[in-house]
C-alpha positions, 0 to 999 in steps of 0.5 A: 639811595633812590627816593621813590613814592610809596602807598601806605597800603604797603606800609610793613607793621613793624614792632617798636623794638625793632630797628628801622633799616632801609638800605639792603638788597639794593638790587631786588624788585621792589614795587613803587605806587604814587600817594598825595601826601609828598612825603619820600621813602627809601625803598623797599625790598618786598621779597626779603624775608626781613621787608623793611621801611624807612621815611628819612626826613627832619623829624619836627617833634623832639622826642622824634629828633632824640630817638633817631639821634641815638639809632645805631647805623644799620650796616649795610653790606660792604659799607663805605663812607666819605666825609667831606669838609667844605671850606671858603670864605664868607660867602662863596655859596657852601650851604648852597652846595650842600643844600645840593648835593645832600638834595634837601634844605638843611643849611641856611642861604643868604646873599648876605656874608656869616648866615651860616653860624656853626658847622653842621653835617648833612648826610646823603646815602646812595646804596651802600655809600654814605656821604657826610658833609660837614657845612662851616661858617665861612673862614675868619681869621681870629683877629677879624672874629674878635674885631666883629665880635663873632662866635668862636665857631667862625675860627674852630668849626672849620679847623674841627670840620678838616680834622674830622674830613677825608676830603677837603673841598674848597669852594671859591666864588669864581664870579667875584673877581675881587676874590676869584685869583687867590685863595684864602690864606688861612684856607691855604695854612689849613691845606698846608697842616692838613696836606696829606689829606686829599683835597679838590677845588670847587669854583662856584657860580660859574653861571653869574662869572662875566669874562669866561675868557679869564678862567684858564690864568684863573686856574693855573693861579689857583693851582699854582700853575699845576692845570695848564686849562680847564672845560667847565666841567670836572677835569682831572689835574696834575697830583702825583703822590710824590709831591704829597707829603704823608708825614704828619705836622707838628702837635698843633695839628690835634689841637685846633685851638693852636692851629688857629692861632698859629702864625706860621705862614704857608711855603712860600712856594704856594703862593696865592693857590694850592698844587696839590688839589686833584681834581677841580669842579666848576658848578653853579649850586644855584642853577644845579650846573655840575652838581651831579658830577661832583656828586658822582665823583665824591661817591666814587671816593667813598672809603670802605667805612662803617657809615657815622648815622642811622639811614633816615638821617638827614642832618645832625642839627637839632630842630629848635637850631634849624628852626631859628637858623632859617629864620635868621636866613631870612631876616638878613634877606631885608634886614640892612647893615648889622641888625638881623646879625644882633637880633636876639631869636629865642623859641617860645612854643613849639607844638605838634597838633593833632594833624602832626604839623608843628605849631612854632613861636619865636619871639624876636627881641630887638635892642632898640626901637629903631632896630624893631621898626625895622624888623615891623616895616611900614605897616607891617610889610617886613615882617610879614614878608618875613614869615610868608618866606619862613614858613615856606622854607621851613615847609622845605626842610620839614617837609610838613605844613608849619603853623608859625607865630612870630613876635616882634619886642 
């Protein structure tokens, strides 16, 4: 979908009963005039004889969130659908990258590792394409999530995200070179279970990676030597589909409770990379180098599918989730060791004034006095800082000026 400005002088009256579609007639003239207000609409086919609006967005008011939840999708003609679990470890900039391709904030983002907490989907449409991205927490073994006592979802999310995908999409973190030569070994069982699915290799932050020089032993280490090079740019590799083997794994595989707990290793034959990957991306989510190819490329891939959400969907999370997620985005941005991650962050208002901006209270309960003079800050300067930076934030998801009132016990 192209986002263009629209007046409201050309706003349609539609009745309540009927539903709000947007993506028809893609090809028909339209006509596009520019309003202050910064909110986007899709576009509109002004000489069809059923003309329609839509303004996809985050709706702040609950009762909004509810009813564009239970919209049927309206089918546009010829629909395809993709839906693209991205996997990685902690860390690697996979929100950053769905915050990119889906070009809206709907994922948190810190430098610190487990800002994401449970899996959500963000949703992109282009014409009669839609893409649904299904963002995870990062891949923790369930030794390592019992050991640091993190939710369940940092084990299931992703097991459920592949289940669900058509593709996969791997994400390593290039310029770290404690990392960047190998592949998780849990990611790699998951591909092993999971390897009649078609998957790619996306290595991020190749702006912040030191030694270019290394990126081709690199590559044939993360391919198991299937990419003799690579052009930092998208480049097709070596994936016969005889070398891809359709038959499906044992039971385990529809139960992802026993997939992530099973301690089968992966063929000994992958070693540390994957063979079967089709196509590898070098981007940099953070500077939006590559993005447009790896988006391009996952539109093409779009299978003929009836779409999964109504066209002004943005993200499947609920506000009050979104909310205290980019909250805690930004507590773990000042925040030192573990304190922003056992930080207790519960929603005591949640307003909409008559400007039809929200008015939002969150209380922010600490476990001891030294954890919330941490959160205050010498004479205020954390927290404020804090709220400064989420209010901001909050405005990008929402699109609407937030009124915000943070608690600290």
């Amino acid at each position: 979908m192209v986002f263009s400005k629209i007046n409201r002088s050309t706003f349609l009256l539609i009745r309540e009963s009927q539903i709000l579609c947007g993506h028809f007639n893609r090809f028909a003239s339209t006509s596009m005039t520019s309003v202050n207000d910064g909110e986007y609409h899709s576009k509109i086919d002004l000489k069809s004889s059923n003309p329609i609006h839509v303004n996809k967005k985050i709706p702040v008011a609950i009762d909004e969130f509810e009813r564009i939840k239970s919209l049927k999708p309206c089918q546009p003609e010829n629909p395809h659908l993709l839906k693209v679990s991205i996997l990685g470890e902690p860390n690697v900039g996979k929100s950053t990258l769905t915050n990119k391709l889906v070009k809206w904030k709907v994922c948190a983002v810190s430098r610190k590792v487990h800002t994401t907490r449970r899996k959500a989907s963000a949703i992109f449409v282009e014409d009669n394409k839609q893409i649904v991205f299904l963002d995870t927490p990062g891949f923790v073994s369930p030794e390592l999530s019992k050991k640091h006592n993190l939710e369940a979802s940092f084990v299931m999310d992703p097991v459920r995200s592949i289940m669900d995908a058509d593709i996969i999409a791997v994400v390593v973190d290039i310029s770290n070179k404690w990392i960047n030569n190998r592949i998780n070994q849990d990611v790699l069982q998951l591909l092993q279970d999971y390897k009649e699915k078609k998957s790619i290799l996306i290595l991020n932050k190749i702006d912040a990676m030191k030694s270019k020089s290394r990126m081709p032993s690199l590559l044939k280490i993360l391919t198991n030597n299937t990419a003799d090079d690579i052009l930092y740019s998208s480049i097709q590799l070596n994936n016969s589909e005889d070398n891809i083997s359709n038959k499906k794994t044992e039971d385990t595989k529809e139960n992802p409770e026993n997939i992530a707990r099973s301690k089968s290793s992966v063929l000994k034959e992958t070693g540390k990379g994957w063979p079967l990957f089709s196509k590898v991306f070098t981007v940099s989510a953070l500077k939006n180098i590559g993005i447009d190819d790896l988006r391009n490329y996952l539109l093409n891939e779009a299978l003929p599918k009836e779409w999964m959400y109504h066209d002004c969907v943005v993200t499947d999370q609920h506000p009050h989730a979104l909310a205290i997620t980019i909250l805690r985005e930004k507590l773990l941005e000042y925040l030192p060791e573990e304190i922003p991650y056992i930080l207790d962050l519960q929603i005591y208002k949640w307003n909409i004034l008559n400007t039809g901006s929200p008015e939002i209270g969150i209380k922010i309960k600490c476990h001891n006095s030294r954890h919330k003079r941490f959160v205050i800050g010498p004479a205020g300067k954390h927290i404020s800082l804090c709220v400064e930076k989420y209010r901001n934030a909050l405005k990008e998801a929402f699109k609407k000026d937030i009124l915000v009132h943070i608690n600290v016990e």
